[in-house]
C-alpha positions in Angstrom: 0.0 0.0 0.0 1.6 4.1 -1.0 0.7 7.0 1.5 0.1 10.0 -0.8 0.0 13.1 1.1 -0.9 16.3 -0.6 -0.2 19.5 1.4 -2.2 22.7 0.5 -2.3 26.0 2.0 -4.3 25.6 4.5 -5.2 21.7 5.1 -3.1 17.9 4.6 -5.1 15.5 1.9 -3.8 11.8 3.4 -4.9 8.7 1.3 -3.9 4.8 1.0 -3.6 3.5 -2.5 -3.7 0.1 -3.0 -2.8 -1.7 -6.7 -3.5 2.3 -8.0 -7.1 2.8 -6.1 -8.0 4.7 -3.5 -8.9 2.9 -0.5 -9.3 5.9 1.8 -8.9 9.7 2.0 -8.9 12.2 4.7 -8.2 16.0 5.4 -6.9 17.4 8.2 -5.9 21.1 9.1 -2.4 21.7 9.1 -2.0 22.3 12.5 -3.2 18.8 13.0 -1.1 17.4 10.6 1.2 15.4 12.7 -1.3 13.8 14.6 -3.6 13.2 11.5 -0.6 11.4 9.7 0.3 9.3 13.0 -3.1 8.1 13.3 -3.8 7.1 9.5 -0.8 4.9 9.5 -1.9 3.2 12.1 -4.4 1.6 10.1 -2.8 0.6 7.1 0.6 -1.9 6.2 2.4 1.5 3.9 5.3 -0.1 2.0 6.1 3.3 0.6 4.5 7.0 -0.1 5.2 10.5 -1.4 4.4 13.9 -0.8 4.3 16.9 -2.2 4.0 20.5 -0.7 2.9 24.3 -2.1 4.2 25.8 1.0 7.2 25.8 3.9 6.6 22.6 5.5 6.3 22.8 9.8 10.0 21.1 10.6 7.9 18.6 13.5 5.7 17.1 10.5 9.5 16.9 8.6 10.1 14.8 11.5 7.0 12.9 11.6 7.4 11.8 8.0 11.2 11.3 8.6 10.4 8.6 11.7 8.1 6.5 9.4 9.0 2.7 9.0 8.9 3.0 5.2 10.4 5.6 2.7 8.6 8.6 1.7 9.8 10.3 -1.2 9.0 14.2 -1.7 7.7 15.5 -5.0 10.4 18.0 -6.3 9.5 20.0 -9.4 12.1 19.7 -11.6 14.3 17.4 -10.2 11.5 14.2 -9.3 11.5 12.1 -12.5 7.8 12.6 -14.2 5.8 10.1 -16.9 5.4 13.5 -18.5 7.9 15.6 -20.9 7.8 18.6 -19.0 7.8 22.0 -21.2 7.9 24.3 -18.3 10.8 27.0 -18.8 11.4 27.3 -15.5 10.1 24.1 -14.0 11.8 24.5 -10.3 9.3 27.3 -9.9 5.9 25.3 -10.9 4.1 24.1 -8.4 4.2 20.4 -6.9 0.4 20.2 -7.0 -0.1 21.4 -10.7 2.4 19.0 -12.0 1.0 16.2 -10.0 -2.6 17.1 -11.0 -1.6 17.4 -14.7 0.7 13.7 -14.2 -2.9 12.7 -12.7 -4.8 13.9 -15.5 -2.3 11.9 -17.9 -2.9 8.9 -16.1 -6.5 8.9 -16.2 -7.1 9.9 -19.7 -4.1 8.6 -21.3 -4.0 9.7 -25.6 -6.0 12.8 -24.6 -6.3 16.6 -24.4 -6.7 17.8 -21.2 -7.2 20.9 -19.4 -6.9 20.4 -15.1 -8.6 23.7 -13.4 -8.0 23.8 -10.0 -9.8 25.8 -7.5 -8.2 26.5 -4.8 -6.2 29.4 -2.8 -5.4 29.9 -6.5 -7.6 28.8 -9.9 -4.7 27.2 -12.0 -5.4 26.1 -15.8 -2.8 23.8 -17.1 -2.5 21.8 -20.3 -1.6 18.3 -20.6 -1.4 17.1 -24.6 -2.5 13.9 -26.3 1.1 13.2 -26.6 1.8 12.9 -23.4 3.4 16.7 -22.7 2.7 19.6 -20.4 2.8 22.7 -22.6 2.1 25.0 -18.8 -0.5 27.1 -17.3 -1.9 30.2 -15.9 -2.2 31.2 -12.5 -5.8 33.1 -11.0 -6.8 34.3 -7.8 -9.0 32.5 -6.0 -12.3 33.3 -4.5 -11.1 34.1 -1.2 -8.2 36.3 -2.6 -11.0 37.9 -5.1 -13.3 38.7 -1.6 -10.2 39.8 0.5 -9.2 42.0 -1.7 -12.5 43.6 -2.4 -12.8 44.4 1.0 -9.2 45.6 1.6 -8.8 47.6 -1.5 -12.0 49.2 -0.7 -13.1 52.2 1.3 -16.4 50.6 2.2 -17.2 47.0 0.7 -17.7 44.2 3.7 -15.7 40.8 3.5 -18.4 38.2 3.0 -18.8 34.5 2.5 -18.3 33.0 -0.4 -21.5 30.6 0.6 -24.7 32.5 0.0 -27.1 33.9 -2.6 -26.1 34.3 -6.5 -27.5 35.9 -8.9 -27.3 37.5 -12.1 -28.1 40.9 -10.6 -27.5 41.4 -7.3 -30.1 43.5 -5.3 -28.2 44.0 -1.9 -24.3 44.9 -1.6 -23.8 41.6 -0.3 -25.2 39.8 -3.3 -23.8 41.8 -5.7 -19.9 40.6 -4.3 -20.7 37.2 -4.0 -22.3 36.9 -7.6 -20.1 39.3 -9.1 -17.2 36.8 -7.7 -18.6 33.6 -8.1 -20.2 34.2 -11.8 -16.9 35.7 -13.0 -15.0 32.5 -11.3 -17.7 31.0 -13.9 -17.4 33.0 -16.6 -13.4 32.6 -16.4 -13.1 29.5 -16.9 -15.8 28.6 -19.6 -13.7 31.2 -21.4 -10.7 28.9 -20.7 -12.3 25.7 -22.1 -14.1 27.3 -25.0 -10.7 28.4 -26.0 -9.1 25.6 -26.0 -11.8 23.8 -27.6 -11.5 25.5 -31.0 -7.8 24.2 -30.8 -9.0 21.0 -29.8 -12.1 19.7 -30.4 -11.5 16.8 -28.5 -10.5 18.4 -25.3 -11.3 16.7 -21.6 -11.3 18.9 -18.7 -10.8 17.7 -14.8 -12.2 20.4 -12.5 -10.6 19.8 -8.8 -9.2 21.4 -6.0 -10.2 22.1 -2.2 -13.1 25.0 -2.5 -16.3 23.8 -3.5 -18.9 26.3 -5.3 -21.5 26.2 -7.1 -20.8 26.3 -10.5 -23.3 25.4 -13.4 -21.4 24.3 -16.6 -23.3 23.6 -19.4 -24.0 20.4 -20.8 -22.1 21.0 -23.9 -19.1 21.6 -21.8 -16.1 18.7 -21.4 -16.4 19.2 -17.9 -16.0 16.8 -15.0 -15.2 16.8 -11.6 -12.6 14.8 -10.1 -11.2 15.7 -6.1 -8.2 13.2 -5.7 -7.1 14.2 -9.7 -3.9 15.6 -7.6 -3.7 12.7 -4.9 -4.0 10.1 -8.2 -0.8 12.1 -9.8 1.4 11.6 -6.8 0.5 8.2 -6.2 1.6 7.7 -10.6 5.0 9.7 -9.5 5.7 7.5 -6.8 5.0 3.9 -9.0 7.0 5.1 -12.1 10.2 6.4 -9.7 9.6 2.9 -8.4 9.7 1.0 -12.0 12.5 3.3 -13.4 15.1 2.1 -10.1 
């Protein structure tokens, strides 16, 4: 069994893998990280695992991983061997989660176009071809960034949650943010995928990432959700570095 642990900004995805399924997956805030990884492998037999990390990790969950009874390997852009020709100019910069969710993507749709948008602390677009390359990505904010700073660039515009009533018009300040920030979050990325369509008609698309909103795609559009699109990358990274020794 692999231990894949994903760490975002502000929580820990752990899951078990077994013969390339998921068997289980949990998420825990990072300040209860240590504990939350001591507990889950408790409860399986981990052979191996990987992790990958968009931010400083805490030096006591360094530890935690460090006193394990298997070998975890980290996820290090540009130096961890990928299944993936990587065009990335500068690919020490790009983010462990975007090239593990666009390895993931690969994976799963293997011959195939795909476009991974992940909405997150960020909204990140990036572009895995049918031949089995990753041409890069653009960066967004995300919908707390997009409410923060509508507030704090503001004289007078409250911070509000992003869960709530949308419309097309709002009829109250507080409507009018959160539709104004949720429909453009919308409106970005069905741009995005129409785009990319004309260039390829045959385009997939993998929505993921850790905020969940509201967002009705059309039917005509390639788009479907997947949450563990980045765990299922890390857990491919860690097999093929396994194969290739």
């Amino acid at each position: 069994m692999n231990l894949v642990i994903d760490i975002g900004n502000t929580c820990v995805k752990l899951a078990c893998f077994n013969d390339g399924n998921i068997i289980e997956c949990i998420r825990v805030d990072r300040i209860d990280a240590k504990v939350g990884l001591r507990d889950f492998c408790k409860k399986y037999h981990f052979s191996k695992g990987i992790y990958s990390t968009v931010t400083d990790l805490d030096p006591e969950f360094v530890l935690e991983i460090n006193k394990l009874s298997f070998p975890v390997m980290a996820l290090v852009s540009g130096k961890t061997s990928i299944p993936l020709v990587n065009h990335y100019s500068t690919p020490f910069t790009l983010g462990a989660d975007r090239l593990a969710a666009v390895v993931g993507a690969n994976y799963l749709k293997p011959g195939c176009n795909v476009l991974v948008i992940d909405v997150g602390t960020c909204i990140t677009f990036d572009f895995v071809s049918a031949q089995g390359v990753y041409e890069g990505g653009n960066i967004s904010l995300g919908p707390t960034m997009r409410f923060l700073a509508l507030h704090e660039h503001t004289a007078k515009l409250p911070l509000i949650e992003r869960k709530g009533e949308v419309s097309m018009l709002g009829d109250t300040t507080e409507v009018a943010i959160r539709s104004g920030v949720v429909q453009g979050i919308k409106y970005e990325i069905e741009g995005y995928v129409r785009s990319f369509l004309e260039k390829y008609p045959d385009l997939f698309v993998y929505l993921t990432g850790g905020v969940h909103m509201n967002l009705h795609f059309s039917e005509k559009m390639p788009i479907f959700a997947n949450d563990f699109i980045v765990l299922i990358g890390l857990n491919r990274i860690l097999e093929y570095n396994n194969e290739i020794v």
